[in-house]
N, C-alpha and C positions, 0 to 999 in steps of 0.2 A: 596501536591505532587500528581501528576498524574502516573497511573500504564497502560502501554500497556500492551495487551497479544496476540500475532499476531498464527495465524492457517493455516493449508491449504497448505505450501509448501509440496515440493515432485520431483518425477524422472517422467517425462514425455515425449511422441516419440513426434518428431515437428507434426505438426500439431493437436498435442491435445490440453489440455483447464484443466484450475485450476481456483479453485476459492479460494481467502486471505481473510480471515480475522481478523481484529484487532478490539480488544475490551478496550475501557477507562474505568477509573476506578479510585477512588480516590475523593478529597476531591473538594469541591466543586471548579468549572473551569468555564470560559467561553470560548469555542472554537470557535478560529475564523477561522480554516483550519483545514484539517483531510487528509492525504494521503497518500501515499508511492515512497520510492525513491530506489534505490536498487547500489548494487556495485559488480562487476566483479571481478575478480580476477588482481591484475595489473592496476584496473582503478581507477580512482575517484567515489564517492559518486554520482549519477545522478537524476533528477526528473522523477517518470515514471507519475503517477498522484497525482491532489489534488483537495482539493473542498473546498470552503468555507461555512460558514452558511448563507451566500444569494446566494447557489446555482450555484457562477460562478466554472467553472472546468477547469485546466490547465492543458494540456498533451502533453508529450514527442512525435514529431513526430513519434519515429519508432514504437509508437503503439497506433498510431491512425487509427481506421478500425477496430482491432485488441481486446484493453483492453478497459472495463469500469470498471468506479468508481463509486458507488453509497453510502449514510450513512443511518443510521437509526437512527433518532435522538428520539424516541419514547420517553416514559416517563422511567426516570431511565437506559436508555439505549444509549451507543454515540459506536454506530461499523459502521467500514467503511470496504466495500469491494471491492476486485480488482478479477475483472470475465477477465480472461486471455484465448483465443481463436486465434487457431493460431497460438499456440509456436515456434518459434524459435530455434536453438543451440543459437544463439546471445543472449537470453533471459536470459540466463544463469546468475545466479547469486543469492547473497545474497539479498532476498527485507527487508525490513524497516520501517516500520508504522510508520509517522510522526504528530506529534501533537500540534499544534501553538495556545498558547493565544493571550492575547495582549500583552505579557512581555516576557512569556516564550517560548520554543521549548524542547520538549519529544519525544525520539526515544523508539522504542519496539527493542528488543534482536535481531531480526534477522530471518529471515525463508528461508531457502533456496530451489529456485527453478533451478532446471536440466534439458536440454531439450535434449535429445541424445537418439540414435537410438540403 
């Protein structure tokens, strides 16, 4: 079983900047993607970024320019982080830490990020 532990959200005026992060944990995993998706209020589940362990990254046009994703795959350690610059009201929402083996998929609780004035 794999355990997320996501950090970092919070209220912030638009044009600020948050940094997320989610930490694996659990019993031994192969990870093949690591990243975040987030949902509005009224919307669907959306992808904001992702990365995989050969380094490709896939990201949501509205926040490209904007957010990066980076991991730290270090020894004993699997955290991914989302550096968000630029915030939006749009941005608004519950993010998600996403965790993909080759079988499974692991969501973290939830961290909500606010962007209002």
């Amino acid at each position: 079983q794999v355990q997320l532990v996501e950090s970092g959200g919070g209220l912030v005026q638009p044009g600020g900047s948050l940094r997320l992060s989610c930490a694996a944990s659990g019993s031994r995993f192969s990870i093949y993607a690591m990243g975040w998706y987030r949902q509005a209020p009224g919307k669907q589940r959306e992808l904001v970024a992702i990365t995989t362990q050969d380094d490709r990254i896939t990201r949501a046009e509205s926040v490209k320019g904007r957010f990066t994703i980076s991991r730290d795959n270090t020894k004993n350690t699997n955290t991914v982080y989302l550096q968000m610059n630029s915030l939006k009201p749009e941005d608004t929402a519950v993010y998600y830490c996403n965790l993909q083996t080759g079988s499974n998929v692991f969501w973290g609780q939830g961290t909500q990020v606010t962007v209002s004035s």
